[in-house]
N, C-alpha and C positions, 0 to 999 in steps of 0.2 A: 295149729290154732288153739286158741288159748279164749274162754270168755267164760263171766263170772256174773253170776245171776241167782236174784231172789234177794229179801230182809237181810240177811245177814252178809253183803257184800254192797251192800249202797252206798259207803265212800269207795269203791273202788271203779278206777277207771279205766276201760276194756281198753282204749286208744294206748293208754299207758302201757298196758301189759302184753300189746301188739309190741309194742315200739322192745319192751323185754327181751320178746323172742327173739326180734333179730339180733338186737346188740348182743346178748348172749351165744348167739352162733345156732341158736334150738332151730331156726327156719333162715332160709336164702331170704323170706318175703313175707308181707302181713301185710294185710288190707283192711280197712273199716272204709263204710258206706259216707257219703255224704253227712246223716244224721248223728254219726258217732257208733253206730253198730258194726262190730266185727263178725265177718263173714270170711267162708271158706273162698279162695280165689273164682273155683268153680263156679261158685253160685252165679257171680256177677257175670266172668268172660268167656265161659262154654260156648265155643263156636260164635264170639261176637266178633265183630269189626274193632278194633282197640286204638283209640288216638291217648299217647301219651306226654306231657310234659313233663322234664324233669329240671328240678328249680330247689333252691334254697327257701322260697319263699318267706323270707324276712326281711321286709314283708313282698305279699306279691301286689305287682304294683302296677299300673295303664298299661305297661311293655310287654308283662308277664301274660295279662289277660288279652293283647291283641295280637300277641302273639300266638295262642292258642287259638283263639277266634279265625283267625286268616289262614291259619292249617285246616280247621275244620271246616271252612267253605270247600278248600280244595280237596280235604280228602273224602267229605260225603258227595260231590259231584262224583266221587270215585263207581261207575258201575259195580265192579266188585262191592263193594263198600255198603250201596243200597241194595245189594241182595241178600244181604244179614240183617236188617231191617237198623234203629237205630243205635249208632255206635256208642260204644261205650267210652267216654272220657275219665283218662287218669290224672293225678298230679301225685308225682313220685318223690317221694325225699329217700335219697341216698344217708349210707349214717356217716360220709365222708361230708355230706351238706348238713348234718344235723351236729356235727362234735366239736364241743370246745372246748379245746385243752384237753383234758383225760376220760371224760366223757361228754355223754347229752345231757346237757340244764334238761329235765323235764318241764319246768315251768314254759321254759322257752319254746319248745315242742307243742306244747297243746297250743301257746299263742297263735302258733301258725296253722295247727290242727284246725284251731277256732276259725279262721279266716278263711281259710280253705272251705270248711262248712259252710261259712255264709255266702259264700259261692256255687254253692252246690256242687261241688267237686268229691268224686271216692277219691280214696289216700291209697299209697301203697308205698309202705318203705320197707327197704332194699337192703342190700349189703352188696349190690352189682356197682363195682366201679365201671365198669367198660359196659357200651349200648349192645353191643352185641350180646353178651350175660342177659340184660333184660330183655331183647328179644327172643334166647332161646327160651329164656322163660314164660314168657307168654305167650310163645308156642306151645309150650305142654298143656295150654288149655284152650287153643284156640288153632284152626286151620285158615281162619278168616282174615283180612288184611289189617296190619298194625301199620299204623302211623306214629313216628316221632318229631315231635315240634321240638325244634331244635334254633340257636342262634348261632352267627357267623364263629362264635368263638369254641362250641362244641365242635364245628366241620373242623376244625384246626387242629386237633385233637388226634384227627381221623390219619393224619399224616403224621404223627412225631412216632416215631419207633420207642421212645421212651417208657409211650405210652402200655406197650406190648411186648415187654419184657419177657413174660409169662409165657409166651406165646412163641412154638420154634419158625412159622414163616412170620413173624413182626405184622407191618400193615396190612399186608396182602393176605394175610388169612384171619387177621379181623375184619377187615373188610368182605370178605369171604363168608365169614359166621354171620355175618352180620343182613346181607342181602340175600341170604340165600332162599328164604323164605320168602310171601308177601309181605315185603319190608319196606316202605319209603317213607326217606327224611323231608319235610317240608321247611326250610331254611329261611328264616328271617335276616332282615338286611342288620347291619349295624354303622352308625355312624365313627369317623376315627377324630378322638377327643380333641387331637391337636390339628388336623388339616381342618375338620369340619365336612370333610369327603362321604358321601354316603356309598359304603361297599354292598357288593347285593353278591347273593351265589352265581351271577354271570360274570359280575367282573373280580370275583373272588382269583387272586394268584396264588397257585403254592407251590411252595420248594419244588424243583427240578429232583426227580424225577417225576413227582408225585402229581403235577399238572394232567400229565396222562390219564390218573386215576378221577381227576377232577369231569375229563371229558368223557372219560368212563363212564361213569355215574349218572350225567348228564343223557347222554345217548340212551341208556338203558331206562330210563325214567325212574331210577332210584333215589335222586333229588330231584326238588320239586323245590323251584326257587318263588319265594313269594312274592309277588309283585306289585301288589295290592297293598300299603299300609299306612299306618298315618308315623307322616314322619316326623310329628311332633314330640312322640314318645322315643325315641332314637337318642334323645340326651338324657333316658333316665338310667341309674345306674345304683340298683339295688342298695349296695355299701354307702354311697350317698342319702340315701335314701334313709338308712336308718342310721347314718350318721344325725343327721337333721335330726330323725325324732329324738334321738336321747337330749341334743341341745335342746330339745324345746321349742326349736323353729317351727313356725306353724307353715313356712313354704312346702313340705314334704304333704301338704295335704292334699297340693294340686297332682301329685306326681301317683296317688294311688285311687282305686275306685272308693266310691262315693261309699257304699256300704262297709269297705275293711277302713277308711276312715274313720266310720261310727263307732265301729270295734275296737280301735286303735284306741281310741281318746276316751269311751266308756270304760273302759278295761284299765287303762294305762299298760298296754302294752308295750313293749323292747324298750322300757325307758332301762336307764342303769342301774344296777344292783344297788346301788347306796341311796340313790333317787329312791328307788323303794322303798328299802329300808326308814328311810327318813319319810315318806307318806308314811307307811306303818307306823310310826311311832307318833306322828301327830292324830294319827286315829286314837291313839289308845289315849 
């Protein structure tokens, strides 16, 4: 951990030089608070209960937020859960969700850092491609149950052998790493673009032989399929989403919460680089 305080560091900013460490390789992980305060991982998840999303959030949007929301019904009903008293909610950016092109726009970074805040969400970015990586890690600070808010297209993941190259048994000892712990996925539904079919983790199919792991999962109560949602957000689609804002379509405003709209349009956040540039130059 890395943080910079007192007169002589007031343009510098602590979120930023989190985001440093990891891209530089110096930490797996860095965290800052809600407020923009960087803290040791410790401080926050020492033996707490841990619900995690992990998301691109550019921006995060009705889907992103009820998505989390309907994990965390199910996983503070969790007895284990309230015998750690109140859990701690993450939202995680990967620097595989934060890179574009050769590296991270920092501009674009804090945008999201910012909306995140007004959500009151702690940040944690990563360098963990694979969920199993964040859960070993968040066992190093915690014995207590972690939850991952997850959508139908991260489960999908969980079966590609591609994805576990690294790894000498493939699936099955990601899968492995991954539950071995108190570990459970709460699985949002997603709709499929072109039938209009709403798939849910009951009637999720995957590759033979991989179905078996599906019932696996199921049985042991390491998915936790969400049942509960508004199926109105099912058509939103992040890349959408901030396709429209750089147009300038004011429809991307029904598609995200009321306060990251504030921010969106106060700020001029994710508009396009020349769009900037060119507001810039009419300021001056």
């Amino acid at each position: 951990m890395v943080k910079f305080s007192g007169p002589a560091f007031t343009g510098i900013d602590n979120r930023l030089m989190s985001l440093e460490l990891v891209e530089l390789g110096l930490t797996s992980a860095a965290m800052f608070t809600a407020d923009g305060d960087v803290v040791q991982p410790s401080e926050v998840l020492y033996k707490k209960a841990i619900l995690v999303e992990r998301g691109s959030f550019r921006p995060a949007t009705n889907l992103t937020l009820d998505l989390l929301q309907r994990s965390m019904e199910l996983f503070a009903g969790d007895p284990a859960v309230r015998e750690r008293g109140a859990p701690v909610v993450l939202a995680e950016m990967t620097l595989r969700s934060l890179t574009a092109g050769a590296g991270v726009e920092h501009e674009d970074f804090l945008a999201r850092a910012d909306i995140l805040r007004a959500l009151g969400f702690d940040v944690l970015i990563s360098r963990f491609e694979q969920y199993y990586q964040l859960a070993e890690y968040l066992a190093g600070y915690t014995d207590g149950p972690i939850g991952l808010a997850v959508g139908l297209p991260a489960i999908r993941l969980l079966s590609d052998e591609a994805f576990y190259r690294s790894l000498a048994g493939g699936v099955l000892e990601g899968a492995g790493r991954l539950f071995k712990r108190s570990v459970k996925m709460y699985v949002y539904p997603e709709r499929d673009p072109v039938s209009g079919i709403v798939q849910t983790w009951d009637s999720l199919q995957l590759p033979a032989p991989w179905q078996h792991l599906h019932r696996l999962l199921t049985d042991l109560g390491y998915a936790v399929p969400i049942r509960s949602f508004d199926e109105s957000y099912l058509a939103i689609r992040t890349p959408e989403v901030l396709a429209l804002i750089e147009k300038d379509d004011p429809s991307w405003e029904r598609m995200v919460p009321p306060k990251v709209a504030e921010i969106i349009k106060a700020d001029g956040l994710f508009r396009r680089r020349h769009d900037q540039q060119a507001g810039d130059r009419e300021q001056t």
